[in-house]
Each structure stands twice: as C-alpha cells, then as structure tokens.
C-alpha positions as CSV (number, residue, x, y, z in Angstrom):
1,X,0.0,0.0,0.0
2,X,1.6,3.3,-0.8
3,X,2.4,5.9,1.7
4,X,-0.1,9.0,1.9
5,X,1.4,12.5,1.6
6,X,1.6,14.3,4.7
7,X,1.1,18.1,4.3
8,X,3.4,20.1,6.9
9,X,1.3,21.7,9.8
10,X,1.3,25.5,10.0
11,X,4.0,25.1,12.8
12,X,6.2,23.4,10.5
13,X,5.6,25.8,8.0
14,X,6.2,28.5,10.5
15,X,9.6,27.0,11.2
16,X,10.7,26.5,7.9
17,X,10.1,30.1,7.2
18,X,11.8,31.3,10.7
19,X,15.1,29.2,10.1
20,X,15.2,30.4,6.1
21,X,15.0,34.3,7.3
22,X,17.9,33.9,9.9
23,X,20.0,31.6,7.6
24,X,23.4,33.4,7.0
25,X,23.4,34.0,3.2
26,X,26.7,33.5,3.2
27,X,26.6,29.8,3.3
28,X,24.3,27.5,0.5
29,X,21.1,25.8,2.0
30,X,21.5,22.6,3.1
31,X,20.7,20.0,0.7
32,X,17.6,17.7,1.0
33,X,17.8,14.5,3.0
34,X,18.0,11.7,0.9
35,X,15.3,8.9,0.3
36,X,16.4,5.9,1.4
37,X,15.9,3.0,-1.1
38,X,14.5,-0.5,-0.6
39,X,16.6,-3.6,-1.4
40,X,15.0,-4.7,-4.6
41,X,15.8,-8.4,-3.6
42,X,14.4,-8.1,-0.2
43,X,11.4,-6.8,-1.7
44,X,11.1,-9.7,-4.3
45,X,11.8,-12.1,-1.3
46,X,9.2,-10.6,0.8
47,X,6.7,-10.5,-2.3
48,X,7.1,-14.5,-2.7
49,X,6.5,-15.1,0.8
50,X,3.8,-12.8,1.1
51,X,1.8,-14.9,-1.9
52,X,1.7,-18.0,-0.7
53,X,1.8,-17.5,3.0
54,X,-1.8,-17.6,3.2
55,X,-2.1,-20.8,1.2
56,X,0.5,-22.8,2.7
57,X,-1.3,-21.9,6.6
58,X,-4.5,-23.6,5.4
59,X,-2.8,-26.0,4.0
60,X,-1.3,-27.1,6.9
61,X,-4.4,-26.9,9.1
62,X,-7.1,-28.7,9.8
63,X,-10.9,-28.6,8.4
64,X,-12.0,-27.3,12.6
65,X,-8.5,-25.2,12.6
66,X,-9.9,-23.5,9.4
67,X,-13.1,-23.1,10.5
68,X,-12.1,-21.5,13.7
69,X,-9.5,-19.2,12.1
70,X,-12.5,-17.7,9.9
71,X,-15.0,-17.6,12.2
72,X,-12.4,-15.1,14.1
73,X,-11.6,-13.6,10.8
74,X,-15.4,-12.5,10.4
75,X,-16.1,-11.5,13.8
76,X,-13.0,-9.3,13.4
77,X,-14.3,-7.7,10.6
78,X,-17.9,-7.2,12.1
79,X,-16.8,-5.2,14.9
80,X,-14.5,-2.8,13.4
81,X,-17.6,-1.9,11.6
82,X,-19.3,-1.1,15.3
C-alpha cells in the first residue's frame, strides 16, 4: 500500500520560514535528505513469501482449525464496523 502524503502543519511551516529568514546568506542551504531505497531483492523475497503465506497456513491446518480461524476472521471484521 503506498504511503499517503503528509502536508506540513502551519507550525512546520512556520519553522521553515523562521530558520530560512535567519540563515546566513553566506553559506548555501543545506541539501535535502536523501530517500532511502529499498533492497529490490528483499522486496522480491518478501513478495514470494507474502503470496503464498496464506495458502501454505490452510494448508497445513485442519478442516475445525480452518473453520475457527474464519469464524475469528469475520467477527473481526464485524466489529471494526461497530
């Protein structure tokens, strides 16, 4: 799920504008942090696992452990609606 944008409060704003105005203009702005970049094999490694994780549980269950499992599932789901 991608991460949601998160627009700076009028504090941060406020900040960013205090700290620009009493910058000595003698010296260049410091540069932006950088983003840190994922592992592309980690990522592929945590894709596989994450497809057939679900599969290979209720494989390895039984018919009652199944049942039970779901029957949580759905009451967890029917009271976050509440």
């Amino acid at each position: 799920m991608p991460k949601r944008s998160r627009t700076p409060d009028s504090n941060e704003i406020a900040f960013r504008v205090v700290q620009e105005s009493t910058r000595d203009r003698s010296e260049p702005p410091a540069p932006p942090p950088k983003k840190k970049r994922k592992n592309p094999a980690a990522v592929a490694l945590g894709r596989k696992g994450g497809l057939k994780g679900g599969h290979a549980r209720a494989a390895s269950m039984t018919k009652a452990e199944r049942s039970e499992s779901a029957r949580k599932a759905a009451a967890a789901r029917w009271t976050a609606r509440g």
